[in-house]
MINU-57447 format. One record per residue (C-alpha): residue number from 1; residue in one letter; chain; x, y, z. Coordinates in steps of 0.25 Angstrom, whole numbers. Example, Ala and Ser with C-alpha at 12.3 -4.5 7.8 and 13.67 -1.06 7.14 Angstrom:
1/a/A/49/-18/31 $
2/s/A/55/-4/29 $
REM end
This chain:
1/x/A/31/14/-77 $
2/x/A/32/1/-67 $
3/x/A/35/8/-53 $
4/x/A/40/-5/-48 $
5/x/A/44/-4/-34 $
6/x/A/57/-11/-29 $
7/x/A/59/-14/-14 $
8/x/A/74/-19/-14 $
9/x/A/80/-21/0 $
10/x/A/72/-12/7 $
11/x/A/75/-12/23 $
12/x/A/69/-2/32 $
13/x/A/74/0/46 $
14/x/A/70/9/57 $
15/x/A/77/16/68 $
16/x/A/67/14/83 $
17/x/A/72/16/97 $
18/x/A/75/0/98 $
19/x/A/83/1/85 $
20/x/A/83/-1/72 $
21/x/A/70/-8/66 $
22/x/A/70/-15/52 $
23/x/A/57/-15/46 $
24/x/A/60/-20/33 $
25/x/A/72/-29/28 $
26/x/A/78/-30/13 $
27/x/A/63/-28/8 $
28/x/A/62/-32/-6 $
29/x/A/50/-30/-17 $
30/x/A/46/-27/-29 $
31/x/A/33/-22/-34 $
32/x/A/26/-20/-48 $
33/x/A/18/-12/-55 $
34/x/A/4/-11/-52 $
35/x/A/7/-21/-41 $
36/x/A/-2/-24/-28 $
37/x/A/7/-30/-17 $
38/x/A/4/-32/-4 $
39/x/A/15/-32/8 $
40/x/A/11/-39/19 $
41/x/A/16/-43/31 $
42/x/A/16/-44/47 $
43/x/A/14/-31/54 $
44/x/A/27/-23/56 $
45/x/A/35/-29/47 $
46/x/A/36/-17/38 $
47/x/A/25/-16/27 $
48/x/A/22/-2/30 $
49/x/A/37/3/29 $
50/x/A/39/-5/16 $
51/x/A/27/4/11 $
52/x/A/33/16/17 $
53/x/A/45/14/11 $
54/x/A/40/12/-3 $
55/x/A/33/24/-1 $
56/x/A/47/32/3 $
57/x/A/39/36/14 $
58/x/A/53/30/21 $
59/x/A/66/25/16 $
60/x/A/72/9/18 $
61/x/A/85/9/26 $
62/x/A/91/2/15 $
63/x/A/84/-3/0 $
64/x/A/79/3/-9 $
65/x/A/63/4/-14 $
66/x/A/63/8/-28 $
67/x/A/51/12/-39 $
68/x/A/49/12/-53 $
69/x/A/65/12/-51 $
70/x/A/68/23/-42 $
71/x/A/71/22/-26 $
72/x/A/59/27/-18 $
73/x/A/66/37/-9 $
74/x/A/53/46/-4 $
75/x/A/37/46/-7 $
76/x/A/32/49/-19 $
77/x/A/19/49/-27 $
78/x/A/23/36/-34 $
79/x/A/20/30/-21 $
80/x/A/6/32/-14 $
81/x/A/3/27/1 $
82/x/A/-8/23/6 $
83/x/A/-7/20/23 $
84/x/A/-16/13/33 $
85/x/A/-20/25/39 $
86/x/A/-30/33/29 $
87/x/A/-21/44/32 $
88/x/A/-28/54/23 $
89/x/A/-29/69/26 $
90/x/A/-42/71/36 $
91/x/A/-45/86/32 $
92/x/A/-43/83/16 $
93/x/A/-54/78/10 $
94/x/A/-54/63/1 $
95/x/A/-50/71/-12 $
96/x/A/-41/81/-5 $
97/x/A/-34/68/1 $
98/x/A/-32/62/-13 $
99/x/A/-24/74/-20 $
100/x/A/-16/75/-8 $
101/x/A/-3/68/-14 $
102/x/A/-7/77/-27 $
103/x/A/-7/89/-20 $
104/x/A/6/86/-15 $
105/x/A/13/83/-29 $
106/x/A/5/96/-32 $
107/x/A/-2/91/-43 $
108/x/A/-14/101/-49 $
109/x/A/-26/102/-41 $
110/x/A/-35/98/-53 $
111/x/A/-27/86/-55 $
112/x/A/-27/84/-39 $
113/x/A/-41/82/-41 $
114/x/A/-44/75/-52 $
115/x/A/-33/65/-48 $
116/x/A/-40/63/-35 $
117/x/A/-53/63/-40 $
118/x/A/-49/51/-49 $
119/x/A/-44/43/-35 $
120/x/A/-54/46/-26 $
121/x/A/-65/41/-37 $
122/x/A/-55/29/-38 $
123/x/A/-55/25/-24 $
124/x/A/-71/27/-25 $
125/x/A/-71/39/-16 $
126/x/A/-75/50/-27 $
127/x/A/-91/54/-17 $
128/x/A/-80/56/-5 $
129/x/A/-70/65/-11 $
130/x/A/-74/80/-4 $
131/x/A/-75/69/10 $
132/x/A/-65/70/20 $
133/x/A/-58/59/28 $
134/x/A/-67/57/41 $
135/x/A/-78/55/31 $
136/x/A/-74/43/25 $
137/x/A/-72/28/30 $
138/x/A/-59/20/33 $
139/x/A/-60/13/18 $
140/x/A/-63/27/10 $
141/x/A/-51/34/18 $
142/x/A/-42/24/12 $
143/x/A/-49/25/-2 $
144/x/A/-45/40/-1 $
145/x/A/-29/37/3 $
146/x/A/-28/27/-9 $
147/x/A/-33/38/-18 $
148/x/A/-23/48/-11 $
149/x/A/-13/38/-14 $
150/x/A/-17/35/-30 $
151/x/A/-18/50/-33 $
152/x/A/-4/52/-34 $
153/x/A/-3/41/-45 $
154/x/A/6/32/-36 $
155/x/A/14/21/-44 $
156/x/A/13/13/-31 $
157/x/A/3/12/-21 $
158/x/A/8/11/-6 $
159/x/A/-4/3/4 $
160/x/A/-1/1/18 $
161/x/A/-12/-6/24 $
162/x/A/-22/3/18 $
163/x/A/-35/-5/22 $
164/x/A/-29/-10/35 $
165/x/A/-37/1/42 $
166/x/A/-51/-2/36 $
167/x/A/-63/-13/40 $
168/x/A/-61/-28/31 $
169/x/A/-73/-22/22 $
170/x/A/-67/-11/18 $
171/x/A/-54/-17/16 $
172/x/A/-60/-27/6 $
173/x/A/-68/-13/0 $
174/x/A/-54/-6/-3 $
175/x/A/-44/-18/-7 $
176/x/A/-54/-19/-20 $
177/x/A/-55/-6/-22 $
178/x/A/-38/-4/-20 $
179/x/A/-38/-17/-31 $
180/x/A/-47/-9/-39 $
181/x/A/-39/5/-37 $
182/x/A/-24/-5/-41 $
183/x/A/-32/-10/-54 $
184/x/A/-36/5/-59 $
185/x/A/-23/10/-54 $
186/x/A/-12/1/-56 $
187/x/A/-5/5/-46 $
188/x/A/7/-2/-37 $
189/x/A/1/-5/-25 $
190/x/A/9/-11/-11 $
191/x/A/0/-13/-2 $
192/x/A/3/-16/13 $
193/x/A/-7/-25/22 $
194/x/A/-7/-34/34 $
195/x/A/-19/-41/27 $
196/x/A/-17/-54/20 $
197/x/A/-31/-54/12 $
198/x/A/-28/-41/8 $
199/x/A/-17/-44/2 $
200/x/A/-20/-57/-4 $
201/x/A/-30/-50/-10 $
202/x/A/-25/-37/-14 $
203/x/A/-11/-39/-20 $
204/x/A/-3/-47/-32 $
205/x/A/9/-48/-22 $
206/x/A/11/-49/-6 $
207/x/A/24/-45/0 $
208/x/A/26/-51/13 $
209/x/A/34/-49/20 $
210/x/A/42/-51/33 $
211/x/A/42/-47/48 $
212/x/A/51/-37/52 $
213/x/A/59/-34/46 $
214/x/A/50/-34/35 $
215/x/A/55/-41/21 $
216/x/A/47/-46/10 $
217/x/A/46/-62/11 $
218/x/A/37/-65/1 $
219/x/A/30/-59/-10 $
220/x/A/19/-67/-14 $
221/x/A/11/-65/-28 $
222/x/A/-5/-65/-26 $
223/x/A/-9/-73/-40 $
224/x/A/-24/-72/-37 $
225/x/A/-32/-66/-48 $
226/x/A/-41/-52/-46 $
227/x/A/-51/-50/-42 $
228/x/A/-47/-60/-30 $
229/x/A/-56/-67/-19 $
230/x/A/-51/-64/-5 $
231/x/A/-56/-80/-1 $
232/x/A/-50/-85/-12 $
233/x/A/-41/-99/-12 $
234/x/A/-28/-93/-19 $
235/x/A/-30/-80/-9 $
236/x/A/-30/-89/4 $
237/x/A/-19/-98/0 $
238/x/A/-10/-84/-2 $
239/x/A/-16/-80/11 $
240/x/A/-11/-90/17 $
241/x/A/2/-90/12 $
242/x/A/3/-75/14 $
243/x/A/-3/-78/29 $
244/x/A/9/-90/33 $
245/x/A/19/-79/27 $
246/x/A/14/-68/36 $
247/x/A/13/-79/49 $
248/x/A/28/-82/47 $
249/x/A/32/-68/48 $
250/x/A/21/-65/60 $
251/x/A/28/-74/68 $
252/x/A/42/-67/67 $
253/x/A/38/-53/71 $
254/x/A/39/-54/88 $
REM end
């Protein structure tokens, strides 16, 4: 089965005491199977409400946001998130955490279990299971919401920002371990950031896009062979196109 996702047209506006805001503008993407692209692009300029929309977490004003050839109207197991903020549950411990979403499609505690178990040991977490929340660090907090997130066997894998939170170290630390988890997985991952490295270095396609209102201006291919080389030539000279792209729509928010 290809899940491919279909962004077509997608505007978003919202309703403030100054009026309406458009937040994104006739939106248009597609994306693969098994595909890592990143969206980047100036702060505010809608990243996060694509995600969300994707999710069926809310609904475009006008589009449509199809997968595997069906409209995504509401949130579903074929779509896991994973936010920011660790947002995990602070009186659950790491594997009570993890069957969350399970529990909720009521699944059979047995399997609840063994499919968390499988993640958890995945994310390289399996000694901290029975731990709870306060007892971990920044990096295995976010560990524990990207198993969340798999355990419901997701087609797509929804990032916002997930290692925006955590020190340079760490981040280096989990963007190999997210490549490793997309190798073993196969998942679909869309992966928010303001980070042009990470991105360069993380995905086969950046979406860049636009100030507000947000639109998609360039979709640009990372042909850099894996494993890659953060210094390398060919990452700089996309860098620095990615970089001029993102300048030239800095200067138009104000």
């Amino acid at each position: 089965m290809s899940y491919k996702l279909e962004i077509l047209n997608v505007t978003k506006t919202f309703n403030s005491e100054e009026g309406e805001i458009k937040a994104l503008e006739d939106v248009n993407l597609s994306v693969n199977c098994c595909e890592f692209l990143c969206i980047l692009g100036p702060s505010g300029c809608g990243k996060t409400t694509l995600l969300r929309l994707i999710a069926g977490l809310d609904y475009p004003s006008s589009g449509e946001i199809i997968l595997d050839g069906k409209e995504v109207k509401d949130p579903s197991p074929d779509r896991g998130m994973v936010f920011q903020e660790f947002s995990l549950f602070p009186w659950r411990t790491v594997i009570k955490n993890v069957t969350f979403g399970l529990e909720i499609q009521g699944i059979d505690e047995e399997e609840q279990y063994r499919v968390a178990n499988e993640y958890i040991e995945l994310v390289g977490l399996k000694d901290f299971k029975n731990c709870y929340p306060y007892e971990l660090s920044g990096g295995m907090k976010q560990r524990v919401a990207i198993a969340r997130a798999l355990a419901t066997e997701p087609a797509i894998l929804l990032m916002d920002e997930p290692f925006g939170s955590v020190d340079a170290q760490t981040r280096n630390v989990l963007q190999e371990e997210l490549l490793q988890i997309w190798k073993r997985t196969e998942k679909t991952i869309l992966f928010v950031t303001h980070s042009v490295d990470e991105a360069v270095y993380l995905a086969d396609r950046v979406a860049v896009m636009s100030a507000r209102p947000g639109r998609i201006i360039e979709c640009m291919r990372i042909n850099i062979a894996r494993p890659r080389k953060r210094t390398s030539v060919e990452a700089n000279v996309i860098r620095e196109k990615l970089l001029t792209l993102l300048s030239s729509e800095s200067l138009r928010i104000g």
